[in-house]
Biopython code that builds the backbone (N, CA, C, O; Angstrom):
import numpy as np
from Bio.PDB.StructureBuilder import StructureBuilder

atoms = [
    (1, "UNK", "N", (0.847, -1.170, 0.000)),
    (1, "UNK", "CA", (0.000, 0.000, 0.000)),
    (1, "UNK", "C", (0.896, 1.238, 0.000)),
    (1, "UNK", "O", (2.032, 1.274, 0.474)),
    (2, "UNK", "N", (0.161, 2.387, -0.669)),
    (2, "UNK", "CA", (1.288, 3.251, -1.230)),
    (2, "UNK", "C", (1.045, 4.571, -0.046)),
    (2, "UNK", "O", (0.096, 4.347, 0.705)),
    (3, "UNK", "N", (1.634, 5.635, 0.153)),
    (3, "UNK", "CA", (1.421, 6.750, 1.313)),
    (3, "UNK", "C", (0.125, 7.521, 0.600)),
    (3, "UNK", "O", (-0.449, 6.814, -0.228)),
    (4, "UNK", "N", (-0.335, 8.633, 0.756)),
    (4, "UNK", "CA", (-1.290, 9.267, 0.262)),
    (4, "UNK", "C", (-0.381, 10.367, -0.160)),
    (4, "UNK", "O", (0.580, 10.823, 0.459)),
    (5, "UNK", "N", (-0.786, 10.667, -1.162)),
    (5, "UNK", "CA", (-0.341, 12.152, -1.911)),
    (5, "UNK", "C", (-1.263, 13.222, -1.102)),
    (5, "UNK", "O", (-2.266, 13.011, -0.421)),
    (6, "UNK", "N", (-0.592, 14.438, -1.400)),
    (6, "UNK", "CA", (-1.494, 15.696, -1.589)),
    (6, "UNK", "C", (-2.523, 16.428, -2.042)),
    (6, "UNK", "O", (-3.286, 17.322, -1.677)),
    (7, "UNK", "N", (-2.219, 15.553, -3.217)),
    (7, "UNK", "CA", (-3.367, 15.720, -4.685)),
    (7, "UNK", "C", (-3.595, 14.434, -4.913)),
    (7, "UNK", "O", (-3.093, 13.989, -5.945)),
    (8, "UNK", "N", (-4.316, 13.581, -4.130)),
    (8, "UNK", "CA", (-5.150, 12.485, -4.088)),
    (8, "UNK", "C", (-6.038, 12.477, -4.762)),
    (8, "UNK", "O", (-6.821, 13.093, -4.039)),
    (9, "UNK", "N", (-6.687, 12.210, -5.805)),
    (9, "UNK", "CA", (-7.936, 12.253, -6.262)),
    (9, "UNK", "C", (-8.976, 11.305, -5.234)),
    (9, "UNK", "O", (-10.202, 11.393, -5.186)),
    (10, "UNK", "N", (-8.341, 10.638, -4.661)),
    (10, "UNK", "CA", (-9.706, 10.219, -3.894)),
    (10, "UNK", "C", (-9.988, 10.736, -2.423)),
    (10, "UNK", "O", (-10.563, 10.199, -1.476)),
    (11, "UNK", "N", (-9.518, 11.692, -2.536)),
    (11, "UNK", "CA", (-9.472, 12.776, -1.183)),
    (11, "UNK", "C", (-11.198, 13.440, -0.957)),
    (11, "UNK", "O", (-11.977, 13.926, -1.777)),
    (12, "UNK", "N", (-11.310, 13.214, 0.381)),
    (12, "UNK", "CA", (-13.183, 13.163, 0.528)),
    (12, "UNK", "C", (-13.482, 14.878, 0.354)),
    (12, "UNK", "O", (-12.893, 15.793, 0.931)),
    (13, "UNK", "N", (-14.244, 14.937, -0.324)),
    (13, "UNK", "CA", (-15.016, 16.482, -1.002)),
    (13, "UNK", "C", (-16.152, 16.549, -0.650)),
    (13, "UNK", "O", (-16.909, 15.614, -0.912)),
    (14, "UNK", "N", (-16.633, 17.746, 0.091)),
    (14, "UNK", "CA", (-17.807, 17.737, 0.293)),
    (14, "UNK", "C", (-18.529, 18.793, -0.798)),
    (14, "UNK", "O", (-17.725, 19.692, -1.042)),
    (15, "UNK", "N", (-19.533, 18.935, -1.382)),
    (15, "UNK", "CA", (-20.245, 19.672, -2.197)),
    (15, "UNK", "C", (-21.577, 20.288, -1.852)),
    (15, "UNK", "O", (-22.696, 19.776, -1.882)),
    (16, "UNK", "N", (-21.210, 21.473, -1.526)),
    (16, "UNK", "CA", (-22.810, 21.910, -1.474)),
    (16, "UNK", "C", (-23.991, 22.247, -2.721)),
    (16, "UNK", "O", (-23.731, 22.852, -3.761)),
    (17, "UNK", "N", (-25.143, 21.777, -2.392)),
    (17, "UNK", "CA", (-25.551, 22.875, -3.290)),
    (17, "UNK", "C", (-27.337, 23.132, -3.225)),
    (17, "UNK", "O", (-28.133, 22.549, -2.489)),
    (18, "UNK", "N", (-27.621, 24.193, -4.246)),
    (18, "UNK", "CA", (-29.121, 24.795, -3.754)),
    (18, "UNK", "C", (-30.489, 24.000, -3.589)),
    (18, "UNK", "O", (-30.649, 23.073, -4.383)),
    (19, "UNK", "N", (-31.555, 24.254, -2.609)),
    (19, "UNK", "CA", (-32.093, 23.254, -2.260)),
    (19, "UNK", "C", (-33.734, 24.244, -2.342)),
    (19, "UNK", "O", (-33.744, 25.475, -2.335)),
    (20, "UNK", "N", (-34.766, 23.540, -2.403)),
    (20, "UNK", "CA", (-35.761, 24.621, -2.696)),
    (20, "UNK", "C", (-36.411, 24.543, -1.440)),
    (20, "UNK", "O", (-36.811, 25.694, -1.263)),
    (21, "UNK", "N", (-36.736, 23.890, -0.506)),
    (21, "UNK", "CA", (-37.055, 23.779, 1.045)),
    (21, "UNK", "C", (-36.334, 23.657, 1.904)),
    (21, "UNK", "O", (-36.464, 22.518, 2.354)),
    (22, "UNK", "N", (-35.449, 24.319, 2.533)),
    (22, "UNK", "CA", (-34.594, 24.397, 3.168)),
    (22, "UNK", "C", (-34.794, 23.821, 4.626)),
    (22, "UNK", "O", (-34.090, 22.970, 5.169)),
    (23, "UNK", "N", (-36.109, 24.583, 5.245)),
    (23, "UNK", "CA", (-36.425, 23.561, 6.186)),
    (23, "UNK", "C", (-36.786, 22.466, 6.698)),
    (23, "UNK", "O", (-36.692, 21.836, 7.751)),
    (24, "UNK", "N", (-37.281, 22.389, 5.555)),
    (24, "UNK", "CA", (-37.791, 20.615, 5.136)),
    (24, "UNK", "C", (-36.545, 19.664, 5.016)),
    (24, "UNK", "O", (-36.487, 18.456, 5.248)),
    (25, "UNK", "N", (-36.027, 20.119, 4.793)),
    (25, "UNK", "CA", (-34.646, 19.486, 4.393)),
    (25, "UNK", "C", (-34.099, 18.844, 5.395)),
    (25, "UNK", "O", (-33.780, 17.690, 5.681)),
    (26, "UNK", "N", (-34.051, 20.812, 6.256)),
    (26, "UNK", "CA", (-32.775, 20.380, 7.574)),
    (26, "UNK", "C", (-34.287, 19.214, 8.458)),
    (26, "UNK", "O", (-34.070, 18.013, 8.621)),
    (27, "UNK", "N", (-35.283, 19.677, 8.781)),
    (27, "UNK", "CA", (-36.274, 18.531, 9.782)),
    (27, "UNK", "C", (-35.661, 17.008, 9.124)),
    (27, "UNK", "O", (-35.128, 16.269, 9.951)),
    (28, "UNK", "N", (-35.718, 16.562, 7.790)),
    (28, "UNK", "CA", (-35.654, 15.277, 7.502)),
    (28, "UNK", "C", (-34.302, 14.626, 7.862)),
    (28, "UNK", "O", (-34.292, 13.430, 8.152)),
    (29, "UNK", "N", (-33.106, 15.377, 7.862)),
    (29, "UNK", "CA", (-31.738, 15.456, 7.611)),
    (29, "UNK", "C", (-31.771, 15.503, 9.386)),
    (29, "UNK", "O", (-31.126, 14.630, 9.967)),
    (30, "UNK", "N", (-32.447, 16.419, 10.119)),
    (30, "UNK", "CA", (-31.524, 15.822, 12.042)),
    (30, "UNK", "C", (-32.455, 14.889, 12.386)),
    (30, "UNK", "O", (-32.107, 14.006, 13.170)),
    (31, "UNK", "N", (-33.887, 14.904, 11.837)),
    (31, "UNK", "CA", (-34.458, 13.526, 12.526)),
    (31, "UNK", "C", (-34.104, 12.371, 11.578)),
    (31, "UNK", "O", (-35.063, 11.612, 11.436)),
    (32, "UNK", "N", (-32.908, 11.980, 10.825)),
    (32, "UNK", "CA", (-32.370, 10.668, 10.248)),
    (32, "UNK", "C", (-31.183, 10.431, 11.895)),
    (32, "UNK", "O", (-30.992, 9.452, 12.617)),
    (33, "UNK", "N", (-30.597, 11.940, 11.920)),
    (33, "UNK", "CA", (-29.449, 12.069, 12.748)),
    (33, "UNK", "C", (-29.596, 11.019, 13.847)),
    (33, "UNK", "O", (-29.049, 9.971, 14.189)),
    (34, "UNK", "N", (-31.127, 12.224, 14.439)),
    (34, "UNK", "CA", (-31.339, 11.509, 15.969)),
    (34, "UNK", "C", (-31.986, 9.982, 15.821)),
    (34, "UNK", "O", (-32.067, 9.145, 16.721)),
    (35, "UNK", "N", (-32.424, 9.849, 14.436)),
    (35, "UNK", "CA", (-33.031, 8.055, 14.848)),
    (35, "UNK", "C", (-31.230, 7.083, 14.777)),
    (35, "UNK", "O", (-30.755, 6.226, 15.523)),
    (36, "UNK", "N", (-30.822, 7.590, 13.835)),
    (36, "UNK", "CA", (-29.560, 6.868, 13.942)),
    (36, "UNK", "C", (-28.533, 7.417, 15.263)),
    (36, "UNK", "O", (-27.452, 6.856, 15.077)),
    (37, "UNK", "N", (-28.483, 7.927, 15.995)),
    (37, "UNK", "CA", (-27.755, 7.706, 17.489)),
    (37, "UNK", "C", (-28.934, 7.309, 18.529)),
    (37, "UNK", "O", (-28.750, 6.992, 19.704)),
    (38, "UNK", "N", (-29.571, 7.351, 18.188)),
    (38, "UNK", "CA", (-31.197, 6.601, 19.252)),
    (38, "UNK", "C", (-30.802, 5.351, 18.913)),
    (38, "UNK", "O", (-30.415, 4.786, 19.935)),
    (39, "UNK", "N", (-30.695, 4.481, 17.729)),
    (39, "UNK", "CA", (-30.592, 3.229, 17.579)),
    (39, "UNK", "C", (-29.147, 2.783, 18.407)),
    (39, "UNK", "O", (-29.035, 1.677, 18.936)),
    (40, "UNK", "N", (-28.291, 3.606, 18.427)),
    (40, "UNK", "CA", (-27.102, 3.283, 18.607)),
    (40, "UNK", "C", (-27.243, 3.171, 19.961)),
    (40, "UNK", "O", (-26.471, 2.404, 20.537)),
    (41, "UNK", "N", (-28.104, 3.800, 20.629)),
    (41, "UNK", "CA", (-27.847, 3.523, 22.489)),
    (41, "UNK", "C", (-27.971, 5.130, 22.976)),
    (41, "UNK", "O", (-28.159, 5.201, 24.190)),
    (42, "UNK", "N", (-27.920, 6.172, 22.436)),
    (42, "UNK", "CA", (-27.939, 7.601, 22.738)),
    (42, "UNK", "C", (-29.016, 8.060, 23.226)),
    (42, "UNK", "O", (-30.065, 7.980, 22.586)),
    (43, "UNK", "N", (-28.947, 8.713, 24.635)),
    (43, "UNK", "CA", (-30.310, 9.273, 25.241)),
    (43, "UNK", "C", (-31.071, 10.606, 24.804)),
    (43, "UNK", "O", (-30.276, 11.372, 24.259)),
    (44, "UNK", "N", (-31.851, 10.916, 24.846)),
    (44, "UNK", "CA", (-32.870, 12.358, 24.034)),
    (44, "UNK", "C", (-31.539, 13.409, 24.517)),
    (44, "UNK", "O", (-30.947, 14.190, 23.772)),
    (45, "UNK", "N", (-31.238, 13.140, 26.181)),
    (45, "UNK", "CA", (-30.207, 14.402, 26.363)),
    (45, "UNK", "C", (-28.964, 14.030, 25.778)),
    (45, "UNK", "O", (-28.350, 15.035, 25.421)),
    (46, "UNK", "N", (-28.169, 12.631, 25.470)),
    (46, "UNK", "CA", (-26.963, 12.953, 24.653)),
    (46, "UNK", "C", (-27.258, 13.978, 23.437)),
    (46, "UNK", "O", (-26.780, 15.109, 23.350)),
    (47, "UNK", "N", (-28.175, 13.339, 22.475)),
    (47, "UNK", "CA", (-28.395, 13.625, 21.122)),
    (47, "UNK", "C", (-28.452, 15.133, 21.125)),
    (47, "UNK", "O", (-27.845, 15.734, 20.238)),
    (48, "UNK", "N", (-29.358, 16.024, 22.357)),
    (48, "UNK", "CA", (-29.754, 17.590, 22.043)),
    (48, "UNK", "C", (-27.823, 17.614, 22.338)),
    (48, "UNK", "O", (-27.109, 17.619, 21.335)),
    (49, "UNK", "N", (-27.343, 17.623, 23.360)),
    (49, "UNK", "CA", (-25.712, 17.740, 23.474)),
    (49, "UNK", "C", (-24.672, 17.911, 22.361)),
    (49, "UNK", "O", (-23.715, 18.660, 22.168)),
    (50, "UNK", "N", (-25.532, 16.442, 21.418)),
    (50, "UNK", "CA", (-24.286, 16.662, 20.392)),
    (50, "UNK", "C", (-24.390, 17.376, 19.189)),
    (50, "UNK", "O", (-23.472, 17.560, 18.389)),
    (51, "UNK", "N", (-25.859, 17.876, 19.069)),
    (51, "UNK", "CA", (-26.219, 18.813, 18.524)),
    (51, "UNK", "C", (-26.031, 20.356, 18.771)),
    (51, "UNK", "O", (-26.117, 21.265, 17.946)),
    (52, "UNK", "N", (-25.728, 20.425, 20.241)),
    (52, "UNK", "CA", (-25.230, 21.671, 20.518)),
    (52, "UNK", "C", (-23.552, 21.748, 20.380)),
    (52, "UNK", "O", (-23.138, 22.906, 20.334)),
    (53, "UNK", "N", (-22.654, 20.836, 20.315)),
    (53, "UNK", "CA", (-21.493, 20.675, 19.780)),
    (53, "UNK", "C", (-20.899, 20.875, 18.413)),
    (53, "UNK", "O", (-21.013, 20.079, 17.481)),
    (54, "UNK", "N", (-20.248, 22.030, 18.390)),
    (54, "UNK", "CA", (-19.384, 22.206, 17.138)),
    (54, "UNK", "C", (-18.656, 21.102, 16.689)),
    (54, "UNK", "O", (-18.400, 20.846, 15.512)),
    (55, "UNK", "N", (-18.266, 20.329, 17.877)),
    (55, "UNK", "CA", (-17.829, 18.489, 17.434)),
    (55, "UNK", "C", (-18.145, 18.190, 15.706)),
    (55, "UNK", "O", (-17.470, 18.071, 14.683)),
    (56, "UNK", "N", (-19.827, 18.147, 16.153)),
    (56, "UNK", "CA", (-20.417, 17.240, 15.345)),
    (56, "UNK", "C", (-21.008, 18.436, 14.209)),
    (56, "UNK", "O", (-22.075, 19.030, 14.364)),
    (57, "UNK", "N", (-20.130, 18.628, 13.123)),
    (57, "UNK", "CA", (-20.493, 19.683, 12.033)),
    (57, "UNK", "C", (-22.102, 19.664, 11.767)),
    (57, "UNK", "O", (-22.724, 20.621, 12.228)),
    (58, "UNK", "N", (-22.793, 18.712, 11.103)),
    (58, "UNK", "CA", (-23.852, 18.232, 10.534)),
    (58, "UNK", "C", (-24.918, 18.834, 11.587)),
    (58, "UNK", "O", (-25.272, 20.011, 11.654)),
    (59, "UNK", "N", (-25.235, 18.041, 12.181)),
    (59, "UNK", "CA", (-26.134, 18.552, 13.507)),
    (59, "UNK", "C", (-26.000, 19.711, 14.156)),
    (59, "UNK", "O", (-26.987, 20.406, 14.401)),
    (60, "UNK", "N", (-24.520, 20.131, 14.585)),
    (60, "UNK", "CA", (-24.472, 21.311, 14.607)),
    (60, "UNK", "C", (-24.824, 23.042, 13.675)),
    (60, "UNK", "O", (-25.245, 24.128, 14.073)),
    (61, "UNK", "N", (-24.421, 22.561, 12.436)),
    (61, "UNK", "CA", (-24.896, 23.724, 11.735)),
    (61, "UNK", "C", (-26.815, 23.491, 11.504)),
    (61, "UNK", "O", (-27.558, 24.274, 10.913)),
    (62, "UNK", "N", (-27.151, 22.368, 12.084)),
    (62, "UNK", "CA", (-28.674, 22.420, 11.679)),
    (62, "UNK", "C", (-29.154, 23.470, 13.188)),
    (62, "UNK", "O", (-29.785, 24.525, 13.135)),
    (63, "UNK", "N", (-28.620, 22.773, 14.468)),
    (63, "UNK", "CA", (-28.665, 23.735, 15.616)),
    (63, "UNK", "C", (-28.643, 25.020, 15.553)),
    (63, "UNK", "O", (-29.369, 25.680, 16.297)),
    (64, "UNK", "N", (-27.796, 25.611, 14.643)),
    (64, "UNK", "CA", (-27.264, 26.752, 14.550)),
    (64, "UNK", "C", (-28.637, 27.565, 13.557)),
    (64, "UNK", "O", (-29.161, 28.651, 13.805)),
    (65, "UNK", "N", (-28.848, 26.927, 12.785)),
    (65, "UNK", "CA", (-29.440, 27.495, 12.029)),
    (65, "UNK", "C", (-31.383, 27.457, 12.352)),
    (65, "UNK", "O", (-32.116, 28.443, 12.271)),
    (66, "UNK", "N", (-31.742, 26.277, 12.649)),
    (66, "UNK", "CA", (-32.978, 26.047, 13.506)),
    (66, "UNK", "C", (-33.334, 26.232, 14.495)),
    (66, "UNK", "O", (-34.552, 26.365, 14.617)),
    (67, "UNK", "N", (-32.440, 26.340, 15.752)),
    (67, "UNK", "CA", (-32.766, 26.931, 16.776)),
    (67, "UNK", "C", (-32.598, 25.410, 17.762)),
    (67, "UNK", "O", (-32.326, 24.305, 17.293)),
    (68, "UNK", "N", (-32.885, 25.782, 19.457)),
    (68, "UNK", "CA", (-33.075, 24.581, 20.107)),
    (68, "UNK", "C", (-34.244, 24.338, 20.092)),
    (68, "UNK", "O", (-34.247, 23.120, 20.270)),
    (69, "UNK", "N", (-35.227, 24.637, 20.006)),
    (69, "UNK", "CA", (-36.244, 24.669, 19.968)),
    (69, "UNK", "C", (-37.012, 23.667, 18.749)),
    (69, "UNK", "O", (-37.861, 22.835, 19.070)),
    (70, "UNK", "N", (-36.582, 23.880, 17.329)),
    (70, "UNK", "CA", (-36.737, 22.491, 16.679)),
    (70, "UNK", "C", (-36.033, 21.477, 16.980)),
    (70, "UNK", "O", (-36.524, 20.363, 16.801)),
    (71, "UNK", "N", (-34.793, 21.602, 17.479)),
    (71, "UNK", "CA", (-33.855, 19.729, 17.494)),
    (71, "UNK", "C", (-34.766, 19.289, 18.779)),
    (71, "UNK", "O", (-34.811, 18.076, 18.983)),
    (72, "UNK", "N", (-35.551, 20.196, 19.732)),
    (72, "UNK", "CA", (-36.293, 19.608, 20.974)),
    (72, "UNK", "C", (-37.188, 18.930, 20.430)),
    (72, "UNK", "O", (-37.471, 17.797, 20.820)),
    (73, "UNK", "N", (-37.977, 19.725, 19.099)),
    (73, "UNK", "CA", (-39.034, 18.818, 18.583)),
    (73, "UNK", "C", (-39.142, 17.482, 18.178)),
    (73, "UNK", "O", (-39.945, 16.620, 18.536)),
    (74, "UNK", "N", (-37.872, 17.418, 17.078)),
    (74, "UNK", "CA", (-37.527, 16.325, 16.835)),
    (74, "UNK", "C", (-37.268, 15.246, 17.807)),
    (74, "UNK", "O", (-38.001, 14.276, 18.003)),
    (75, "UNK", "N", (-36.173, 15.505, 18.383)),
    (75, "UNK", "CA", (-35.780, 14.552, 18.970)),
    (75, "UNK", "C", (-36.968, 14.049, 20.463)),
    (75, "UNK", "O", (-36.675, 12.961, 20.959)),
    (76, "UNK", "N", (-38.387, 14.904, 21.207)),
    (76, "UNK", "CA", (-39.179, 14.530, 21.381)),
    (76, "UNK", "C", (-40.414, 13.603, 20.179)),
    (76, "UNK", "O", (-41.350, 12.897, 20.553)),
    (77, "UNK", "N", (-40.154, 13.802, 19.216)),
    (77, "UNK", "CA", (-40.930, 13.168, 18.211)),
    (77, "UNK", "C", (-40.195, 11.658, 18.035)),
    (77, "UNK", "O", (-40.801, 10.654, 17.661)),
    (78, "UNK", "N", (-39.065, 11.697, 18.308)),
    (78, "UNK", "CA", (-38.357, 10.155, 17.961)),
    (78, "UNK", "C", (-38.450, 9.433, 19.113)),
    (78, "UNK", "O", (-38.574, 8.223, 18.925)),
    (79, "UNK", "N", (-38.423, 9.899, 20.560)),
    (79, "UNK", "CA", (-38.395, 9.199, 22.245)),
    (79, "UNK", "C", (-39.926, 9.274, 22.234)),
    (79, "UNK", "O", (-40.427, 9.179, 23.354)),
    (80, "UNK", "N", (-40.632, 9.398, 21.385)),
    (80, "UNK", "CA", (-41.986, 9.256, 22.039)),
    (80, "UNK", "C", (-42.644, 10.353, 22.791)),
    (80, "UNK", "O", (-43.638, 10.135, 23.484)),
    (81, "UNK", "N", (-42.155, 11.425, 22.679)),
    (81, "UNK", "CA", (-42.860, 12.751, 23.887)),
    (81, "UNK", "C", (-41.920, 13.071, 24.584)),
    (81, "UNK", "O", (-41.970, 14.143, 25.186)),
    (82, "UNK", "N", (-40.814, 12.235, 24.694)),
    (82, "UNK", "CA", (-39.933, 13.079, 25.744)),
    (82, "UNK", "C", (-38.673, 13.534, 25.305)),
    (82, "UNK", "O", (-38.127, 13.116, 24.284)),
    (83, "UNK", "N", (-38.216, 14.367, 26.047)),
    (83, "UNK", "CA", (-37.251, 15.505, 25.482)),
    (83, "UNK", "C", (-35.956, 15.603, 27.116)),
    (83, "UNK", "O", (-35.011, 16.392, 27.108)),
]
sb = StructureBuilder()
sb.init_structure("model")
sb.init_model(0)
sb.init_chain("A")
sb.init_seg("    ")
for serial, (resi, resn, name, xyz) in enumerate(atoms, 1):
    if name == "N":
        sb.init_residue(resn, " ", resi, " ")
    sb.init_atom(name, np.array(xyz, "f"), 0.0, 1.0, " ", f" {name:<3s}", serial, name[0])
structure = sb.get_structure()
């Protein structure tokens, strides 16, 4: 196995681009988040946590941009009512 270059072509790229519901988007996109660390063993309060963490880019810029107030929704919509 060879070292990695600089100019890797298989070097991971992220791409943004324009979306026509934006909020719709981000709701579908953190409640995939929170069902996938719910499955994993994660409690309603880890998940709001790691959503308030710059850690975790993804969840975080949805935090940032939605407020706490929707990731509460969600992630009460995935525990069943509780938050």
């Amino acid at each position: 196995m060879k070292d990695l270059a600089k100019d890797d072509p298989f070097e991971l790229v992220g791409v943004g681009y324009p979306i026509a519901i934006a909020e719709e988007t981000d709701r579908q996109t953190a409640r995939c988040v929170i069902e996938e660390y719910a499955l994993t063993g994660f409690s309603a309060a880890d998940i709001l946590e790691l959503f308030e963490s710059p850690i975790y880019g993804l969840p975080h810029a949805i935090h940032r941009r939605r407020g706490s107030e929707f990731v509460k929704e969600l992630v009460g919509e995935v525990f069943g009512g509780t938050k």
